[in-house]
C-alpha positions as CSV (number, residue, x, y, z in Angstrom):
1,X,-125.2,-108.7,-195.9
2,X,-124.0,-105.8,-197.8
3,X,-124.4,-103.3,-194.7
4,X,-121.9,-106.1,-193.1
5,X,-119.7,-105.8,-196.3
6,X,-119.5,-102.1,-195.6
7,X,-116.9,-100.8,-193.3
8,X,-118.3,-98.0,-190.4
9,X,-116.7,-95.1,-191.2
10,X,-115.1,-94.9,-187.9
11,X,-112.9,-98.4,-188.6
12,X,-110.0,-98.8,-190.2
13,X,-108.2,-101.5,-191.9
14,X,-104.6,-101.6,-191.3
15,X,-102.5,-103.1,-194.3
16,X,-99.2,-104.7,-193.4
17,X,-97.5,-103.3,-196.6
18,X,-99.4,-100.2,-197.4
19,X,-100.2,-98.6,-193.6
20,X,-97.9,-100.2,-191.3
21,X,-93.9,-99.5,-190.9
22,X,-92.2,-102.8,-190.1
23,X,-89.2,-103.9,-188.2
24,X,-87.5,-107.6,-187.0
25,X,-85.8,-108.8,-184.6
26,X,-84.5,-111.7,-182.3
27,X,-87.7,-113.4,-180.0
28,X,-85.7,-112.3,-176.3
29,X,-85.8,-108.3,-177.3
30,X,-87.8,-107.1,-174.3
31,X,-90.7,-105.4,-175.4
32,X,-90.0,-102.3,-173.9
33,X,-86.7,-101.8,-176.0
34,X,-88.9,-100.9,-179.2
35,X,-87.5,-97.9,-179.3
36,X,-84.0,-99.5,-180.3
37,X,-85.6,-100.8,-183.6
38,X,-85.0,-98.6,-186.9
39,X,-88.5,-99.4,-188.5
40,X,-88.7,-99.4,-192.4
41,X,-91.8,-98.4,-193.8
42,X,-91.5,-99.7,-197.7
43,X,-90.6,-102.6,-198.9
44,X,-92.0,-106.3,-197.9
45,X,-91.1,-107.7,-194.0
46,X,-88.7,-110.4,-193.9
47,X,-86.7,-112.7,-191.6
48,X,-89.2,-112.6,-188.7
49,X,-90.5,-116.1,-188.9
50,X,-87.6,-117.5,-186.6
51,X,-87.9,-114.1,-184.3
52,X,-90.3,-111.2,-183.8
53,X,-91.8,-109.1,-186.2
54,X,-92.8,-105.5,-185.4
55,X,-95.7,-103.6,-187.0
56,X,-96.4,-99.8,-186.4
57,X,-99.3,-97.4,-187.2
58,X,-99.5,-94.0,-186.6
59,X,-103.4,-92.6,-185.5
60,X,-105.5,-89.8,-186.3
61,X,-108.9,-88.5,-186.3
62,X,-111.9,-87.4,-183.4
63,X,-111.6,-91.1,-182.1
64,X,-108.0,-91.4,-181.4
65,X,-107.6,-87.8,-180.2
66,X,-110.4,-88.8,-177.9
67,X,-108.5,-91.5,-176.6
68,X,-111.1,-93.5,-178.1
69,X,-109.5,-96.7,-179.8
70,X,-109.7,-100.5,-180.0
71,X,-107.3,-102.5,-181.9
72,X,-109.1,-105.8,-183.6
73,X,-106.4,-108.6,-184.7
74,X,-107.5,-112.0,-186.5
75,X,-105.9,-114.7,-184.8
76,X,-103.5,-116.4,-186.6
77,X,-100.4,-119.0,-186.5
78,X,-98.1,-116.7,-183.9
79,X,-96.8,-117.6,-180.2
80,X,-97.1,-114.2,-179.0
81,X,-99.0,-111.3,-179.7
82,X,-98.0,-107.8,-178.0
83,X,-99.6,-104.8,-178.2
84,X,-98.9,-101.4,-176.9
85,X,-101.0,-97.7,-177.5
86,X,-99.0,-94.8,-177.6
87,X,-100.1,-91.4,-176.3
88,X,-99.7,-87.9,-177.0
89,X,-97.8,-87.2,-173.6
90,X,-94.8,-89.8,-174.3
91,X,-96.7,-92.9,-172.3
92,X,-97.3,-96.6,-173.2
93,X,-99.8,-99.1,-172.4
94,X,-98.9,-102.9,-173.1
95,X,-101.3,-105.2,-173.5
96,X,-100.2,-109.0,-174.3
97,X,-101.9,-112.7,-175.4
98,X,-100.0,-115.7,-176.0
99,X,-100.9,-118.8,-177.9
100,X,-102.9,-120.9,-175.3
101,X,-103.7,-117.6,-173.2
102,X,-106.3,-115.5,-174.6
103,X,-107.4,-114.0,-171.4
104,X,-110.1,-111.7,-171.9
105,X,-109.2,-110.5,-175.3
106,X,-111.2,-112.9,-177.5
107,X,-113.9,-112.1,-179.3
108,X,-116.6,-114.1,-181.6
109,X,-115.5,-114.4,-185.4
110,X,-112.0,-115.3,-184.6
111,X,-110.5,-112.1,-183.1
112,X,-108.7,-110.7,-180.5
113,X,-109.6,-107.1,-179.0
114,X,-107.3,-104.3,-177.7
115,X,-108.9,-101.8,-175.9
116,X,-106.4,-98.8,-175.2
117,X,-106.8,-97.5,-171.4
118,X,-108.6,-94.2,-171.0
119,X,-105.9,-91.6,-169.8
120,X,-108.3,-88.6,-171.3
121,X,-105.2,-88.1,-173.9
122,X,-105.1,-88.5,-177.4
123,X,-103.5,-91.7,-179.0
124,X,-101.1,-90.8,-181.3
125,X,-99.9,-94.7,-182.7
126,X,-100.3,-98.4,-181.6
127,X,-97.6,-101.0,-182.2
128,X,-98.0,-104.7,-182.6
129,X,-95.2,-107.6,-182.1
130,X,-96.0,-110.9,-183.1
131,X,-93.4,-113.9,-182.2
132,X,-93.1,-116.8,-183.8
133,X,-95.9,-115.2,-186.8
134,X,-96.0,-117.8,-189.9
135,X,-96.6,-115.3,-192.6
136,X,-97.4,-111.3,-192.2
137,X,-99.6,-112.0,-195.1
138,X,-102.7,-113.7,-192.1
139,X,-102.5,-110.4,-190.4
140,X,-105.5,-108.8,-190.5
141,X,-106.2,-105.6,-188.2
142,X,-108.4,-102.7,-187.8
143,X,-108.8,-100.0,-186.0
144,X,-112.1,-98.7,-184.6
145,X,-113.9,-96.9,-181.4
146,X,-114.9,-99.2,-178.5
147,X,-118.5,-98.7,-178.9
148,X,-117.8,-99.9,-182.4
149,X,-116.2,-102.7,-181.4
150,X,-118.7,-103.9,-179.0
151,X,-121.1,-103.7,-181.2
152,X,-119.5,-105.8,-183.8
153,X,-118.2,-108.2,-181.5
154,X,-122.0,-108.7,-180.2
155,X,-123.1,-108.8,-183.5
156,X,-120.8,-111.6,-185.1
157,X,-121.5,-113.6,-181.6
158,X,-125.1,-114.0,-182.9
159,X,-124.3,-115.0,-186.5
160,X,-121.7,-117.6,-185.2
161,X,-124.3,-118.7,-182.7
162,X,-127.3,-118.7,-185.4
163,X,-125.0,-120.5,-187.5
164,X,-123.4,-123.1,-185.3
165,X,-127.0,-124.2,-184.0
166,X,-128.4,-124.8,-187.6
167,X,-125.3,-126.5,-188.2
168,X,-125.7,-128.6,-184.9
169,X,-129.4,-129.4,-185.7
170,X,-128.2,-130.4,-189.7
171,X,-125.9,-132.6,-188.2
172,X,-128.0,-134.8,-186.0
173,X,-130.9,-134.6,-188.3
174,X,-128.2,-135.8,-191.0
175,X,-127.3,-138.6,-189.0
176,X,-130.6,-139.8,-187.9
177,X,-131.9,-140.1,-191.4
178,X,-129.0,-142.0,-192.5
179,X,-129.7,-144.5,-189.5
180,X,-133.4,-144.5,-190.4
181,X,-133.3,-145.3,-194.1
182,X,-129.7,-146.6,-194.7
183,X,-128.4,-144.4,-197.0
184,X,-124.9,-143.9,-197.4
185,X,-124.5,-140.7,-198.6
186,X,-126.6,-139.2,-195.5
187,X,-123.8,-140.3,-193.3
188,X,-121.3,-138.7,-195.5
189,X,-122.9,-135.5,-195.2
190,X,-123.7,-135.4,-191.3
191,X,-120.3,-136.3,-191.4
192,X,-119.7,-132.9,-193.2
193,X,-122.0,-131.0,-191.1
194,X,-120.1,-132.5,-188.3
195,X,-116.8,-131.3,-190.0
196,X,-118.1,-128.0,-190.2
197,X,-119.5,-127.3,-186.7
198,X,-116.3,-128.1,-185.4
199,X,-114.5,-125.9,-187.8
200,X,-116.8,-123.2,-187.4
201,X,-116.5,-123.7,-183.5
202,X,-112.7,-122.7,-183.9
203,X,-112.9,-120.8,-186.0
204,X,-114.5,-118.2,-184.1
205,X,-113.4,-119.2,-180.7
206,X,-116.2,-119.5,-179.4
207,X,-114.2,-123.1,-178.2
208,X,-112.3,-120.9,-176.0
209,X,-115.1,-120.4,-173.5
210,X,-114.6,-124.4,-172.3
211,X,-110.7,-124.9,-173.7
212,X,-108.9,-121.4,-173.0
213,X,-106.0,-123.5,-174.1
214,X,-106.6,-124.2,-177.4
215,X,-106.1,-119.8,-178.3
216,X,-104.1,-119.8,-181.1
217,X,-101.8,-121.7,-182.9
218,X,-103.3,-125.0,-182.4
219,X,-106.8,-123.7,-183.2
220,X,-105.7,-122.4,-186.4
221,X,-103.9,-125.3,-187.6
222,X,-106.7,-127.8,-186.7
223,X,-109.1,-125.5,-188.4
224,X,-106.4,-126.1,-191.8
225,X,-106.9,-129.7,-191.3
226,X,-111.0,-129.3,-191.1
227,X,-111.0,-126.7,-194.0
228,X,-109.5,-129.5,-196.4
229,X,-111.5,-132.4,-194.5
230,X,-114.3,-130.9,-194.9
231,X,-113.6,-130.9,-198.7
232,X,-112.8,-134.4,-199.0
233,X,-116.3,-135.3,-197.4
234,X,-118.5,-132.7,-199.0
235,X,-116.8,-134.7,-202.6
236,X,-117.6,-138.1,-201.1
237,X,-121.1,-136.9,-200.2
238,X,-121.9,-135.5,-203.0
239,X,-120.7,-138.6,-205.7
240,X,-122.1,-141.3,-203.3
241,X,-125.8,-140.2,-203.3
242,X,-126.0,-140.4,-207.5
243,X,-125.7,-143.8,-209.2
244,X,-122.3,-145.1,-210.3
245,X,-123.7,-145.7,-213.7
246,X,-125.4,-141.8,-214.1
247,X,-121.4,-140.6,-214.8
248,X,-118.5,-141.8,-216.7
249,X,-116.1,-143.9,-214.3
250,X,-113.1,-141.4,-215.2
251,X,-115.4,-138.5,-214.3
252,X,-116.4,-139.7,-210.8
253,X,-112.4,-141.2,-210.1
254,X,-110.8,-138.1,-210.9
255,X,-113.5,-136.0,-208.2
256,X,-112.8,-138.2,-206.0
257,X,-109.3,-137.9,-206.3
258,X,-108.7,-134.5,-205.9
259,X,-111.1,-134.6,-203.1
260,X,-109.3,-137.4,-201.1
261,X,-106.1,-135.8,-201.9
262,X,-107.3,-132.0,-200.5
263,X,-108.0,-133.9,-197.3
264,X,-104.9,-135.4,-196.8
265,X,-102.8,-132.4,-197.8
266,X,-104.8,-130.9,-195.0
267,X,-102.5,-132.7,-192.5
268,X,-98.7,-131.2,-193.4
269,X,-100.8,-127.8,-194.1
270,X,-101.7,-127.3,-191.1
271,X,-98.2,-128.3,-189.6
272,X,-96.5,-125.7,-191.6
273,X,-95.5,-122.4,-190.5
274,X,-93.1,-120.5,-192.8
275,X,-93.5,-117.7,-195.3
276,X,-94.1,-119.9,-198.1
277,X,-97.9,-120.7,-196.3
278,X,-99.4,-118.3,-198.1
279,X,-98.6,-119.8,-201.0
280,X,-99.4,-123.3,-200.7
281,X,-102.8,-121.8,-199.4
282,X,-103.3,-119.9,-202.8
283,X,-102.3,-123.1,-204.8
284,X,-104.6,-125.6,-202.8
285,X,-107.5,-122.6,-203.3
286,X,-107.1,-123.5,-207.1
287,X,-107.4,-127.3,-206.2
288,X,-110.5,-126.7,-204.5
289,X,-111.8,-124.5,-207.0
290,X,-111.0,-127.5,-209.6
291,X,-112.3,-130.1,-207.2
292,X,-115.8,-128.5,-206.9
293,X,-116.1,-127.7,-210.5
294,X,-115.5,-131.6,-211.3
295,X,-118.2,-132.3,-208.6
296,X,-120.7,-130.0,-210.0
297,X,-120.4,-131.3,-213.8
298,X,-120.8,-134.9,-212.2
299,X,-123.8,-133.5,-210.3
300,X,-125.2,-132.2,-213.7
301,X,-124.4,-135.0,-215.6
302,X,-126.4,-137.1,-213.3
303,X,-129.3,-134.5,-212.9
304,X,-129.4,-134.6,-216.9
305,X,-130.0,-138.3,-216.7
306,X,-132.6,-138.0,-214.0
307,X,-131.1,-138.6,-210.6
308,X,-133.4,-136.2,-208.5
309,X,-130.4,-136.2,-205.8
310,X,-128.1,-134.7,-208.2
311,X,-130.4,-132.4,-208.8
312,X,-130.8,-131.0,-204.8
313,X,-127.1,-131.3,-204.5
314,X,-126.9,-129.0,-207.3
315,X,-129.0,-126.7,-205.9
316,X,-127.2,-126.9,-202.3
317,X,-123.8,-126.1,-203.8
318,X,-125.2,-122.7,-205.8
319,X,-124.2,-120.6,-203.0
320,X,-121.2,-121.8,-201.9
321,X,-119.8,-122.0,-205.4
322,X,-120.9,-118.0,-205.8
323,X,-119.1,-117.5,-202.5
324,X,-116.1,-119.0,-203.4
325,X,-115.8,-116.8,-206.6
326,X,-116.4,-113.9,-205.2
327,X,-113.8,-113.7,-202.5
328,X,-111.5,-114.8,-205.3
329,X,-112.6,-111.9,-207.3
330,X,-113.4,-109.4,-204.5
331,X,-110.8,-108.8,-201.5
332,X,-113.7,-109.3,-198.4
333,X,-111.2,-110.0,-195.9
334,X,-111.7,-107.2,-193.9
335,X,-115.6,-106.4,-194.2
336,X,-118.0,-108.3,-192.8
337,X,-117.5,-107.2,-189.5
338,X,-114.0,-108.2,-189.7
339,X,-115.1,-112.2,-190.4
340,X,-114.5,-112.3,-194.2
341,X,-114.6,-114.9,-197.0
342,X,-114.6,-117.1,-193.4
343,X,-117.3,-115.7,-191.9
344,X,-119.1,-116.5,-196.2
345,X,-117.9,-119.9,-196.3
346,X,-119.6,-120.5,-193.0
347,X,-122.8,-118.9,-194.0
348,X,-122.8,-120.9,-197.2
349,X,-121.8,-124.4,-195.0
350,X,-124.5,-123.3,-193.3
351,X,-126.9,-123.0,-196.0
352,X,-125.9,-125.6,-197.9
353,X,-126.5,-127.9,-194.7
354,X,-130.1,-127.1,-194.2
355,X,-130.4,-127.2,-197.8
356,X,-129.2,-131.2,-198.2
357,X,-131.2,-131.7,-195.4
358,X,-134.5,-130.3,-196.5
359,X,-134.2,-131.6,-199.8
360,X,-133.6,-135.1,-198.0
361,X,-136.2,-134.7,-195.9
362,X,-138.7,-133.6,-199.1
363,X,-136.8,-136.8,-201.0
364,X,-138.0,-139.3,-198.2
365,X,-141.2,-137.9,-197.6
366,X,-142.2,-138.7,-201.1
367,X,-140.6,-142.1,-200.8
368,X,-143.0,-142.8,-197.9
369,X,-146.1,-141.6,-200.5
370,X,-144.2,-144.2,-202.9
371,X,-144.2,-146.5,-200.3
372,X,-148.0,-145.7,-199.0
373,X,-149.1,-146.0,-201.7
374,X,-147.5,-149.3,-203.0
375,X,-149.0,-150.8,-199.8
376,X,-152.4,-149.8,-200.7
377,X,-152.3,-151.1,-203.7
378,X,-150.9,-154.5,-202.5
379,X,-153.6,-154.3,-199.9
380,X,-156.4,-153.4,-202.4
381,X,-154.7,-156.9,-204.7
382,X,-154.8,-158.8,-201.5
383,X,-158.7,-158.1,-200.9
384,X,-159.2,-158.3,-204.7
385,X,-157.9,-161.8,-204.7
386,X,-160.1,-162.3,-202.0
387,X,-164.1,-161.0,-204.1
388,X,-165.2,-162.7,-207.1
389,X,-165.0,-160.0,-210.0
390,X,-168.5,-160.8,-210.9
391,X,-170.6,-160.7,-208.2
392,X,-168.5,-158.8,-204.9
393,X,-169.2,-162.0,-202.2
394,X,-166.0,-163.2,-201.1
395,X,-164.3,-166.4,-203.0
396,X,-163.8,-169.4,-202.3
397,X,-160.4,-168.3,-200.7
398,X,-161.9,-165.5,-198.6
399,X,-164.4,-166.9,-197.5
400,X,-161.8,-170.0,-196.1
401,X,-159.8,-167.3,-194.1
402,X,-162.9,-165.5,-192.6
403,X,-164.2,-168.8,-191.7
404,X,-161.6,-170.5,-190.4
405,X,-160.9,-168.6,-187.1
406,X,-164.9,-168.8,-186.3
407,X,-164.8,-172.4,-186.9
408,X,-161.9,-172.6,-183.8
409,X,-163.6,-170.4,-181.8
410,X,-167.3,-172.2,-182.0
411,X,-164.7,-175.6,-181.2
412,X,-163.1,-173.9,-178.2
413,X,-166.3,-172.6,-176.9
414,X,-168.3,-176.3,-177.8
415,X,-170.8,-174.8,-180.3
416,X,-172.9,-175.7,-182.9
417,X,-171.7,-174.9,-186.5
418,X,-172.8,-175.3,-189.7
419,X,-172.4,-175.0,-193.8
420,X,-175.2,-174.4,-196.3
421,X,-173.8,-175.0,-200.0
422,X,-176.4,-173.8,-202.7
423,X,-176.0,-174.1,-205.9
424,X,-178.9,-173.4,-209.1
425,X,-180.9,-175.7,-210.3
426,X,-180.1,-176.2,-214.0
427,X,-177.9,-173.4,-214.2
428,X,-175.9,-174.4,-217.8
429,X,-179.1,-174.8,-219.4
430,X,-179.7,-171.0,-218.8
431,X,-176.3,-170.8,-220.4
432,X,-177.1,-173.0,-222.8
433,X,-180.4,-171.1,-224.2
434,X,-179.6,-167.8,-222.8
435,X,-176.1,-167.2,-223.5
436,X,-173.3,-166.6,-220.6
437,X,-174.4,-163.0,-220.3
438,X,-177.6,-163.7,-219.4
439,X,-176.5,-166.9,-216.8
440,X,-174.2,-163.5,-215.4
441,X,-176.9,-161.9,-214.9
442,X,-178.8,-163.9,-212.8
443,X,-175.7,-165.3,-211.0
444,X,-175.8,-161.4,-209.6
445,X,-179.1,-161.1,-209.1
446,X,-179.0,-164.5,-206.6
447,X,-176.0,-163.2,-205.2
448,X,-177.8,-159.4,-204.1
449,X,-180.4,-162.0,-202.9
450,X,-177.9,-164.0,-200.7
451,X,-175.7,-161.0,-199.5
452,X,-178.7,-160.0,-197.6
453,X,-178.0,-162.6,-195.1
454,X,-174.5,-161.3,-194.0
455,X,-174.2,-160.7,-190.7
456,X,-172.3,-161.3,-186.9
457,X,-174.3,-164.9,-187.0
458,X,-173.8,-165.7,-191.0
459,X,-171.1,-165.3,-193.5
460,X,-171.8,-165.7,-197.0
461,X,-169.2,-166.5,-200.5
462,X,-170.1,-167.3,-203.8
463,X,-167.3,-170.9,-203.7
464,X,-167.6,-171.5,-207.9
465,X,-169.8,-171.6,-210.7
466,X,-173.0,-171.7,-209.4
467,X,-172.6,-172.6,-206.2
468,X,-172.7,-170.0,-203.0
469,X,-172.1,-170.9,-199.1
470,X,-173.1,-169.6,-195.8
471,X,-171.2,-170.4,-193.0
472,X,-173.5,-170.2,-189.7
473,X,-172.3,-170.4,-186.1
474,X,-174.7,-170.8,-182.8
475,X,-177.9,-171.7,-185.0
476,X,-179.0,-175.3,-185.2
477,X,-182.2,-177.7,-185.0
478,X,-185.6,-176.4,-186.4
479,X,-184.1,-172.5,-186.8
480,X,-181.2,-173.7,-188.5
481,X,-183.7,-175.9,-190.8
482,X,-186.2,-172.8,-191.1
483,X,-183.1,-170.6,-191.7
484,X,-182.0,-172.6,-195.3
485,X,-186.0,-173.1,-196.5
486,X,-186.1,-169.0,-195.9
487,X,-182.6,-169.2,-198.4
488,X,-184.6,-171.3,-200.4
489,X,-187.7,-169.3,-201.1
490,X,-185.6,-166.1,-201.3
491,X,-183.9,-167.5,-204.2
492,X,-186.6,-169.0,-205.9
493,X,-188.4,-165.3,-205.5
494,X,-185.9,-163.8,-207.2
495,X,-187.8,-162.2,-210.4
496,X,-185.4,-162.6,-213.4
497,X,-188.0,-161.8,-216.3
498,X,-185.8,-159.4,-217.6
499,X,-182.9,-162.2,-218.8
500,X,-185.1,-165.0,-219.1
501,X,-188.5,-164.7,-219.2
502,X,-191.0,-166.5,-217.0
503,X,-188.9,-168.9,-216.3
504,X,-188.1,-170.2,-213.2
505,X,-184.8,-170.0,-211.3
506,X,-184.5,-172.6,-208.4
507,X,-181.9,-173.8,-206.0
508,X,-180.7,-176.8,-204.0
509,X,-179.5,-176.3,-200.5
510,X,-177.3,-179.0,-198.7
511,X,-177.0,-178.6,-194.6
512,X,-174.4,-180.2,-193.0
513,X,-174.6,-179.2,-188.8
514,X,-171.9,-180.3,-186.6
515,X,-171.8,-180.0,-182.6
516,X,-169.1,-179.2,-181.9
517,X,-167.6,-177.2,-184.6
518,X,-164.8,-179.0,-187.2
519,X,-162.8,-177.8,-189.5
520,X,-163.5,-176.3,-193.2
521,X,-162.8,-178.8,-195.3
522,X,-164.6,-181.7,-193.3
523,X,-167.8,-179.6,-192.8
524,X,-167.6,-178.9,-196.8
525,X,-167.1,-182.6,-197.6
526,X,-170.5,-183.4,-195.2
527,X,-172.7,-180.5,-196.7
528,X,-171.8,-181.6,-200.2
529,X,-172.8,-184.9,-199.4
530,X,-176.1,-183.2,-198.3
531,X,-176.1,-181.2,-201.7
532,X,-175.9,-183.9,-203.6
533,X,-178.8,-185.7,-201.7
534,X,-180.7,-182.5,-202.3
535,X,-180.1,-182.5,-206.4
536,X,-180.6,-186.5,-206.3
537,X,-184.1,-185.8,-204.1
538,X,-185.8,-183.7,-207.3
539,X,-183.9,-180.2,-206.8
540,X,-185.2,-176.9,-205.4
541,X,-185.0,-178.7,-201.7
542,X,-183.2,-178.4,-199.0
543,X,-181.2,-181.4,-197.3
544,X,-179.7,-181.3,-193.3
545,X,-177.7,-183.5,-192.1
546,X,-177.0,-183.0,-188.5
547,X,-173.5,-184.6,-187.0
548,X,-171.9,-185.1,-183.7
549,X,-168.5,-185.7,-182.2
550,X,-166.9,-184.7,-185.2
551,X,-164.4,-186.0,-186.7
552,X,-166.4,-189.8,-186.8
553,X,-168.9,-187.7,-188.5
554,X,-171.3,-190.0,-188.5
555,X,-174.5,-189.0,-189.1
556,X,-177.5,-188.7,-186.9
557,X,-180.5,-187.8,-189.3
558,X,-181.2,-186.2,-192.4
559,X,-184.1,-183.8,-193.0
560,X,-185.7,-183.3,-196.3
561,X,-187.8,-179.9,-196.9
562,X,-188.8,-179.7,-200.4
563,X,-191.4,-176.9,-202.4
């Protein structure tokens, strides 16, 4: 950046007061009648702004004797620009742009080239005419050899493109996030992005590739109006995205304020065009200053009180805020390749763009953690309301759900289903004697014992208490009857000596079978009935009762298997 700062030491920079002699005159002087002029070269220029004004600078050194020079203008607000290169033997060479009509002589970075015509004789002076110019103070000019120029030109073509296309890909990625997660303040500052592209696009001309029309006047004074725009929504931006209650109400009105009001300014700013421009442009500077030095205490009184987007917004205005005191301190206007504080601001946009938009980006992303994470969480509640705490079968609710769509299926495709309820024989005696510890104990040690039957034909829940179910599908008659005594035994071979002794833990085991299938709660209200048979029968037994055409549910025939 600083070897941009830095002038070659074959340019330079014309000042209107300090290097140029200066005359006026009425707009329908021909150009060739120059010579008519009496040219002053002290004092300030005056009384052109209605007419023509007439700036002359003599040239030295190897270039100009060489015949070597190029004239570099910044466009400004001025109907016509004439320029003609004077040589040692007496000639002249005109070369002229008007506002709307560039021709050829634009350039990248918002200038205008003069190339003097090789006659293999020394230039001795050039001479510039500007009609219709709003204030001499916008003139900026240099002179410098044509290889020189090229090579700048070239040069500030790539940093307008580089810039314009991050600016471009902020923009859209600005706008798509504020689609995505409805956040106001996104759209406020694609907005700006937006803003910014298009001033940056005039800026440097590089508009006038498409709209050769636009050269000039009109391009500048738009580019006034998105200056001060730009302002207004980088203030609106900025204050949206923090809470309304993170800074004092005065605080946040009187940013917004100055912000709103630097945007509408923008409007009869850029319709001016007499000397007292330069002016109003030094006073609304000062508002802008004051504008973003508001926005930046809201942003850290905000940050102070936790808002993480204060804090990236602080962070994305850092640079720009340096940049704008430093061309307030330090006259750039004519270094960086003849772009100055414009061609800083833009970098800084620029910056501060990708800046808001990786930060927003980093922002969401761990939103979406957040968000992951919350959702495993509620998923791990949802299967947790789903297990019993004590022994990991699924409840009485799970095991309902899992069920359930089984149950339609085994209807739909006319097959045989059935529920085996088991519950402990004499279970709140082992409470009783043993303590609830102990009755935990072998609650878990039945339910390892029953889990072993989990499977694609058998689903198994511990329903309450003591009592467990399996849900079969498919299995019926003698297996089905063979399937609960196997239950049966496998509970009663449990070995619980370790909680209580030699004692002996036994279980009852109701069968209800239906053909075809039913729903939950009928099939539980038939193998409870076949429970209760079991307990009423002596305990550690096993009870089916077989049913068909469900819902009659009348019964066909029981079968008792006891010990």
């Amino acid at each position: 950046m600083l070897a941009l700062w830095a002038a070659p030491a074959s340019a330079t920079t014309l000042d209107v007061e300090r290097d140029m002699c200066h005359a006026a005159s009425g707009a329908g002087l021909p150009d060739a009648r120059v010579s008519t002029l009496r040219f002053s070269c002290s004092g300030v220029p005056a009384g052109y702004q209605q007419g023509s004004l007439w700036l002359r600078a003599p040239l030295d050194g190897a270039d100009a004797r060489r015949g070597d020079v190029a004239l570099m203008v910044h466009h400004s607000r001025f109907d016509r620009l004439a320029v003609a290169f004077s040589y040692a033997d007496g000639a002249t060479r005109w070369q002229r742009v008007r506002a709307g009509d560039y021709g050829s002589h634009w350039r990248a970075g918002g200038q205008i080239l003069f190339e003097a015509p090789d006659r293999g004789v020394a230039v001795t002076g050039v001479t510039m005419r500007f009609d219709g110019l709003s204030s001499h103070q916008f003139v900026r000019a240099r002179i410098l050899s044509t290889g020189e120029a090229g090579m700048q030109s070239a040069g500030m073509a790539a940093a307008v493109g580089a810039a314009l296309t991050l600016l471009l890909i902020s923009c859209i990625y600005s706008l798509s996030l504020a689609f995505a997660v409805r956040r106001q303040y996104l759209a406020w500052q694609a907005a700006w992005s937006g803003t910014m592209l298009l001033w940056g696009g005039l800026w440097s001309q590089v508009h006038l590739a498409l709209f050769p029309g636009m050269a000039g006047t009109v391009s500048a004074q738009i580019c006034t109006f998105l200056a001060c725009l730009a302002i207004a929504l980088a203030t609106v931006s900025a204050l949206t995205a923090i809470d309304r209650d993170a800074v004092p109400v005065r605080l946040r009105t009187a940013a917004l304020a100055l912000g709103v009001g630097v945007g509408l300014v923008g409007i009869p700013l850029a319709l001016i065009r007499g000397g007292s421009l330069g002016v109003l442009a030094d006073i609304l500077g000062l508002v802008v200053i004051a504008d973003l030095l508001i926005v930046t205490v809201c942003l850290g009184w905000a940050w102070r009180r936790g808002s993480v987007e204060a804090r990236d917004f602080l962070a994305a205005w850092g640079l720009p805020m340096a940049m704008l005191a430093f061309i307030h301190i330090v006259d750039v206007e004519n270094g960086f390749w003849g772009g100055g504080s414009k061609l800083l601001i833009f970098v800084a946009a620029t910056w501060q763009a990708l800046w808001l938009a990786a930060a927003a980006t980093r922002r969401l992303a761990h939103l979406r953690i957040e968000r992951d994470h919350a959702r495993s969480a509620e998923a791990q509640a949802q299967q947790l309301a789903r297990r019993d705490p004590l022994t990991g079968l699924p409840n009485r609710r799970g095991f309902v759900e899992s069920v359930t769509p089984l149950l339609e299926r085994a209807r739909a495709d006319n097959l045989p289903a059935a529920l085996l309820l088991v519950d402990i024989d004499r279970f709140k005696s082992i409470n009783d004697i043993y303590g609830h510890d102990v009755g935990d104990v072998v609650l878990c040690g039945i339910a390892r014992r029953i889990e072993r039957w989990e499977g694609p034909m058998c689903t198994v829940a511990r329903l309450g208490g003591e009592e467990f179910g399996l849900l079969t599908v498919g299995m019926e008659g003698i297996i089905l009857s063979r399937f609960a005594e196997s239950i049966r035994r496998g509970i009663a071979g449990c070995d619980h000596s370790a909680a209580v002794g030699d004692r002996l833990v036994t279980a009852s085991v109701g069968v209800a079978e239906v053909r075809p299938a039913c729903d939950f709660q009928q099939l539980y209200r038939l193998a409870d009935g076949a429970l209760y048979d079991a307990k009423r029968g002596g305990r550690n037994r096993v009870v089916v009762q077989r049913h068909q055409d469900v819902p009659g549910a009348s019964r066909d025939r029981e079968v008792a298997i006891s010990n």
